[in-house]
C-alpha positions as CSV (number, residue, x, y, z in Angstrom):
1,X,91.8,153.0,73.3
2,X,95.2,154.4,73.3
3,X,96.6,154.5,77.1
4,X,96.6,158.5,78.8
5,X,97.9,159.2,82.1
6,X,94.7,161.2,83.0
7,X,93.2,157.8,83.3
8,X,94.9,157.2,86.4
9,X,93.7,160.3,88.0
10,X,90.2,158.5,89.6
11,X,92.7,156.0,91.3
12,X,92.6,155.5,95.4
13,X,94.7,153.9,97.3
14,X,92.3,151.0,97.6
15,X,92.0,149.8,93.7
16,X,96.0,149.3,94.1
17,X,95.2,147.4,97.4
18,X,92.6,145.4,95.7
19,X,94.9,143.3,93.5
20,X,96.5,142.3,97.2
21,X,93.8,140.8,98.2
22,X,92.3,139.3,95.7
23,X,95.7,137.3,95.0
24,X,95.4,136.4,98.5
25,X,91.8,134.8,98.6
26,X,90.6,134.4,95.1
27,X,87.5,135.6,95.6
28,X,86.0,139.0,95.0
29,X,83.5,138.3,97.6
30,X,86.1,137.2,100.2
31,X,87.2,140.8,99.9
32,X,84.3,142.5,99.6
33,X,83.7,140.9,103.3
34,X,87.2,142.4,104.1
35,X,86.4,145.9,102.7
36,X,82.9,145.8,103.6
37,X,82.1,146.3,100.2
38,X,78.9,144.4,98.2
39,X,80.4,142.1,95.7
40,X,79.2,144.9,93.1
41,X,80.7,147.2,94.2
42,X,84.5,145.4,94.5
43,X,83.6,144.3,90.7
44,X,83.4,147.8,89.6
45,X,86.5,149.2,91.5
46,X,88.3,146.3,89.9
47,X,87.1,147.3,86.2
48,X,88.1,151.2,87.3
49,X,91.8,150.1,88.2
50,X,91.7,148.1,84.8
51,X,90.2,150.7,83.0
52,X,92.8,153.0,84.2
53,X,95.7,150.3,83.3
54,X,94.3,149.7,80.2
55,X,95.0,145.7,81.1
56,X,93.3,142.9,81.8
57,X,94.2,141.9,85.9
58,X,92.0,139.3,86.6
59,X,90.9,136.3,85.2
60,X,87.6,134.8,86.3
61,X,87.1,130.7,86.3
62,X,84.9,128.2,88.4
63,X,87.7,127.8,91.3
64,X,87.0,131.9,91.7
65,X,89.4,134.9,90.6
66,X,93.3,134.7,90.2
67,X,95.8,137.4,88.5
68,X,96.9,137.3,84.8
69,X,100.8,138.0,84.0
70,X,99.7,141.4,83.7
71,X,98.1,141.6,87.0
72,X,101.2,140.0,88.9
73,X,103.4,142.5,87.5
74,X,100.8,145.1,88.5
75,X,100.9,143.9,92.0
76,X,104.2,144.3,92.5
77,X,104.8,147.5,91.2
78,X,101.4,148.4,93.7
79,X,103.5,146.7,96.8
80,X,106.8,148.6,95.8
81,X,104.6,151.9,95.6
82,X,102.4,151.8,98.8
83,X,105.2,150.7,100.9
84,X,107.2,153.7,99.8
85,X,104.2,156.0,100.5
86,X,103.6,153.7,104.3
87,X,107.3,154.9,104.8
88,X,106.7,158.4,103.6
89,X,103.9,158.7,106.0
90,X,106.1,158.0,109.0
91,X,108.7,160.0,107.9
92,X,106.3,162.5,107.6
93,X,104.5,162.3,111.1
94,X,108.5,162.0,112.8
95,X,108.5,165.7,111.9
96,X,112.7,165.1,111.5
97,X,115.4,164.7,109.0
98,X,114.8,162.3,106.0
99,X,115.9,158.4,107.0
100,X,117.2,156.8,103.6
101,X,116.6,152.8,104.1
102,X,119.3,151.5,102.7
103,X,120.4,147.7,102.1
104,X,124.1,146.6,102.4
105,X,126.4,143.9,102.1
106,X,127.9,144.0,105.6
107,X,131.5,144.3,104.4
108,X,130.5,148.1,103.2
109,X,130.1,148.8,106.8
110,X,133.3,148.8,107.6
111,X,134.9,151.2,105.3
112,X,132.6,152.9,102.4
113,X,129.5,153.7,104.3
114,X,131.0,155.2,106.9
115,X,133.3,157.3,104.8
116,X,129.8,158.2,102.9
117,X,128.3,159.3,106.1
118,X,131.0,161.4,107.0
119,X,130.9,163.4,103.6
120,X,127.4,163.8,104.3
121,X,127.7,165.3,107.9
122,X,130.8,167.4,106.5
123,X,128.2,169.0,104.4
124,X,125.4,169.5,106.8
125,X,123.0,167.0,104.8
126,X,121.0,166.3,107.7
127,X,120.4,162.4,106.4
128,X,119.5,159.3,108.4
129,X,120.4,156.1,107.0
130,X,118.4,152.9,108.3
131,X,120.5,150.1,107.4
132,X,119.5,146.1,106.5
133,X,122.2,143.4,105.9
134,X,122.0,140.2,104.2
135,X,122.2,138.2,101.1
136,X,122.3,139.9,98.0
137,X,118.5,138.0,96.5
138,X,117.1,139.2,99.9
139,X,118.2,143.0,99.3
140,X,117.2,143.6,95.9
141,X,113.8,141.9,96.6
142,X,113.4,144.3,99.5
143,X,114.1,147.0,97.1
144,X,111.7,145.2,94.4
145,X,109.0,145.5,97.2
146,X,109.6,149.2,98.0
147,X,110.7,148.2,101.6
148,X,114.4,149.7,100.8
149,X,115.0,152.9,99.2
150,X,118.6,151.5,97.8
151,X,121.3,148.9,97.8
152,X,124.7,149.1,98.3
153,X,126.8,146.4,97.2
154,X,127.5,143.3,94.8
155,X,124.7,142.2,92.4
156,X,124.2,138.9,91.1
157,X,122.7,140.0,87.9
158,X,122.9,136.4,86.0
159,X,120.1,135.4,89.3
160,X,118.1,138.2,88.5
161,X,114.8,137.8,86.3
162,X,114.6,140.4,83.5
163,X,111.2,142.1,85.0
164,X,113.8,143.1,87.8
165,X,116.3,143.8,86.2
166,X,114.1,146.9,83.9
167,X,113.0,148.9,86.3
168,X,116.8,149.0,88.2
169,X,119.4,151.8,88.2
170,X,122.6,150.8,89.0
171,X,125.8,153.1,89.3
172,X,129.5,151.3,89.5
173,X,131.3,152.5,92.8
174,X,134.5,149.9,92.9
175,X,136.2,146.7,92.3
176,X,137.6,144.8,94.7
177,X,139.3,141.3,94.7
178,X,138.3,138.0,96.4
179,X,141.2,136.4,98.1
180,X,141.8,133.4,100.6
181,X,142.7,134.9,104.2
182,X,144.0,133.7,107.3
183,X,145.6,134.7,110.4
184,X,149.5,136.1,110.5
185,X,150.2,132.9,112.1
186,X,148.9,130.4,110.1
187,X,151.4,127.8,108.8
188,X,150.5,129.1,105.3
189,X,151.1,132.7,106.0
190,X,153.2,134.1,104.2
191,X,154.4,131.2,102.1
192,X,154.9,131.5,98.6
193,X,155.2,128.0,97.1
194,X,151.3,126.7,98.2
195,X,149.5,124.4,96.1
196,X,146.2,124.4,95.7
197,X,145.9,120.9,96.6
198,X,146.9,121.5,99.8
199,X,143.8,123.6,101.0
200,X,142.1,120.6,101.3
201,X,143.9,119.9,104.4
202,X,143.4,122.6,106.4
203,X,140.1,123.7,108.5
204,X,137.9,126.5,107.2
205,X,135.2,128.8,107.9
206,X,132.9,130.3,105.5
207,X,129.8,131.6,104.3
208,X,127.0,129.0,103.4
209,X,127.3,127.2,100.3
210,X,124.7,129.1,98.7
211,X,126.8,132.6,98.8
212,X,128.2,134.0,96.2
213,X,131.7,133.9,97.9
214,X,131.2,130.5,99.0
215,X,130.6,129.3,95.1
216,X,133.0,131.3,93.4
217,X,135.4,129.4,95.4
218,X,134.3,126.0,95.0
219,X,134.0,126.6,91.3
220,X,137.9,128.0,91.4
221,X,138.4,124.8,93.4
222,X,136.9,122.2,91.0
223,X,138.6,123.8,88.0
224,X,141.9,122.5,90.2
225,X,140.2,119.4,90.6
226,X,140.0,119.6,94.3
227,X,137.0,119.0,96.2
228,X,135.3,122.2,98.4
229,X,136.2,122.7,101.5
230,X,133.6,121.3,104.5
231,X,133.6,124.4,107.0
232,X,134.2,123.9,110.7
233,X,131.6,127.0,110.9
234,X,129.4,128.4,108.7
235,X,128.5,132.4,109.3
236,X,125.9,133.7,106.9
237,X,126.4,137.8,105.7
238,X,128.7,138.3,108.2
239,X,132.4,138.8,106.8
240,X,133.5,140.9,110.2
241,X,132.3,137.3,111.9
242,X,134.6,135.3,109.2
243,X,137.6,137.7,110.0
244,X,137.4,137.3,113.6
245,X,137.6,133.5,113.5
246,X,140.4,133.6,110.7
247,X,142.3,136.0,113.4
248,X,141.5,134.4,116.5
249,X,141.8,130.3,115.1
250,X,143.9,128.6,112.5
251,X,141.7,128.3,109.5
252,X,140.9,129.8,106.2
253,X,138.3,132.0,104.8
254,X,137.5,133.9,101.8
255,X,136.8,137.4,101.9
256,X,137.0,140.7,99.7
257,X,140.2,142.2,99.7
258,X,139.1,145.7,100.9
259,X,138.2,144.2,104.4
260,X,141.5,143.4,105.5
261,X,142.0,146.7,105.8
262,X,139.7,147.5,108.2
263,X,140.5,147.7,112.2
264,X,138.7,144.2,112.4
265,X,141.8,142.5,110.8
266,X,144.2,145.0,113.0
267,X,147.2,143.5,110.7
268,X,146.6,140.1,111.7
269,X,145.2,138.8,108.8
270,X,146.7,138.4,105.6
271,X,146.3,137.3,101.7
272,X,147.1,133.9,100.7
273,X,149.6,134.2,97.6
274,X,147.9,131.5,95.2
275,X,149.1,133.2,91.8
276,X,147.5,129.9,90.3
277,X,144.4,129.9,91.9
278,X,142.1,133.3,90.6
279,X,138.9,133.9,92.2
280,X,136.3,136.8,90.1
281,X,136.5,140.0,91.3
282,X,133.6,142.4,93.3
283,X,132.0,144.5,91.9
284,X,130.5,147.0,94.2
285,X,127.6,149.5,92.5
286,X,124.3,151.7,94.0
287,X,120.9,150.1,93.2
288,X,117.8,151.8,93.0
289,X,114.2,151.9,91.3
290,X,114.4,153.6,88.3
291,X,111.3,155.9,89.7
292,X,113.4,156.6,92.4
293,X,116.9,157.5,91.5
294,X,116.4,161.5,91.1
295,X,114.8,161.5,94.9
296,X,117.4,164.4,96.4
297,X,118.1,162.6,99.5
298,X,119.3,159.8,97.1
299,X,121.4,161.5,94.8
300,X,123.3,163.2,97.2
301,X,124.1,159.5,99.1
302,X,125.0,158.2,95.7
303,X,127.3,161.4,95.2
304,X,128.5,160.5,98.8
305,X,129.2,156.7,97.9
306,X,131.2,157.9,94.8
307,X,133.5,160.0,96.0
308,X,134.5,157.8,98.9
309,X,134.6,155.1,96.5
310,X,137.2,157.4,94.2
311,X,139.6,158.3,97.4
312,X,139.7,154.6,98.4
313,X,141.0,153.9,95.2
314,X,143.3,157.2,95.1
315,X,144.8,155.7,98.0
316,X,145.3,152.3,97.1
């Protein structure tokens, strides 16, 4: 039977729920008990939600019930969809202006978002951003699950599985270079004649060795055939944390160029000139789901994030 979206019109709330818990205890009557449903009656909601998918969910076996491929991907479209409604809800029920949940790299805090925000207020948008930090994996799967309604920042698209990658929109805000920093006073400020070999002998501090920054720099390293650098301290998605250290002690760090710009560095940080030593560039773009990206409230933070994004590089 050729798939129409009028079969999706008997849907509740509960058949997406369903898949949930059955993934969760395997057993139709485990979550019957839950529901307080008869074991019938969970059997027939879950051939309503198949029905209406026109898939197969669930396969059924001695050890109980379990998702098919079809059914996984199901249940995470579900989780991304009901926690956008849980948050419309409350949005709803606060009875004021819309709150965008927004995940960032924390470097965009200190320049771009707040030069987004600003555009916004100039214009009498009357938007709320709640922001998240972190990790780049641990944003996009919050936006995966519908608990962000975009990302801000780098993306690591070679880690991303294809599934994910589909039902993204991305739009390019800037580039930015990685660079080794350190204080003003560091015996290497300044210097132009550094070899690479010699950053072996100086203390660092960085992000954990499973960042992006942190790898991009080892891998530059190696190519040199020196050895990465053991940190003194390690601060995870916390670059303003990295820049203070850098100012306030004599090590190295690696950070995106655009930060030293900010008040944190206050002028006393500075680039290392390593002409020989090349690490890739940032690229900074606007994630959301592709159901998502012509929400208003969206589009004009996007709009927001590209024109700061296009004065920034003006006046560079």
């Amino acid at each position: 039977m050729a798939y129409s979206p009028r079969r999706l019109d008997g849907l509740r709330l509960r058949h997406l729920r369903l898949l949930e818990l059955i993934d969760e205890h395997r057993s139709l009557r485990a979550v019957g008990m839950i529901l307080n449903r008869t074991q019938p009656a969970i059997s027939q909601m879950l051939k309503d939600l198949e029905y209406a998918l026109d898939a197969t969910l669930v396969a059924r076996s001695v050890r109980g019930v379990e998702l098919t491929p079809a059914g996984r991907l199901a249940l995470q479209r579900a989780r991304s969809g009901l926690a956008s409604f849980d948050h419309l809800v409350a949005e709803l029920g606060a009875s004021q202006s819309p709150i965008l949940r927004v995940g960032t790299n924390p470097a965009l805090i200190f320049q771009m978002l707040p030069a987004a925000m600003r555009l916004l207020q100039a214009d009498n948008a009357g938007i709320r951003l709640r922001l998240r930090t972190g990790l780049v994996g641990d944003m996009l799967q919050l936006l995966w699950n519908g608990d962000l309604d975009c990302y801000v920042g780098r993306i690591d698209w070679e880690q991303m599985s294809q599934s994910m990658i589909s039902v993204l929109r991305h739009v390019p805000l800037m580039r930015t270079d990685l660079v080794l920093a350190c204080s003003i006073r560091h015996p290497l400020a300044q210097r132009e004649d550094i070899d690479v070999a010699e950053l072996a002998d100086w203390a660092w501090a960085l992000p954990p060795a499973d960042s992006h920054n942190r790898i991009a720099l080892e891998t530059e390293l190696r190519n040199h055939g020196v050895a990465g650098p053991e940190p003194i301290m390690e601060i995870a998605a916390d670059p303003g944390g990295l820049m203070i250290l850098a100012r306030e002690m004599e090590v190295l760090t690696c950070l995106p160029r655009f930060v030293l710009e900010t008040h944190i560095a206050a002028g006393e940080l500075c680039a290392l000139d390593l002409p020989s030593l090349t690490l890739p560039p940032i690229q900074i773009g606007f994630v959301t789901l592709a159901e998502h990206e012509n929400i208003d409230t969206l589009q004009l933070l996007r709009q927001a994030l590209k024109t700061a994004a296009t004065k920034k590089a003006v006046a560079d």
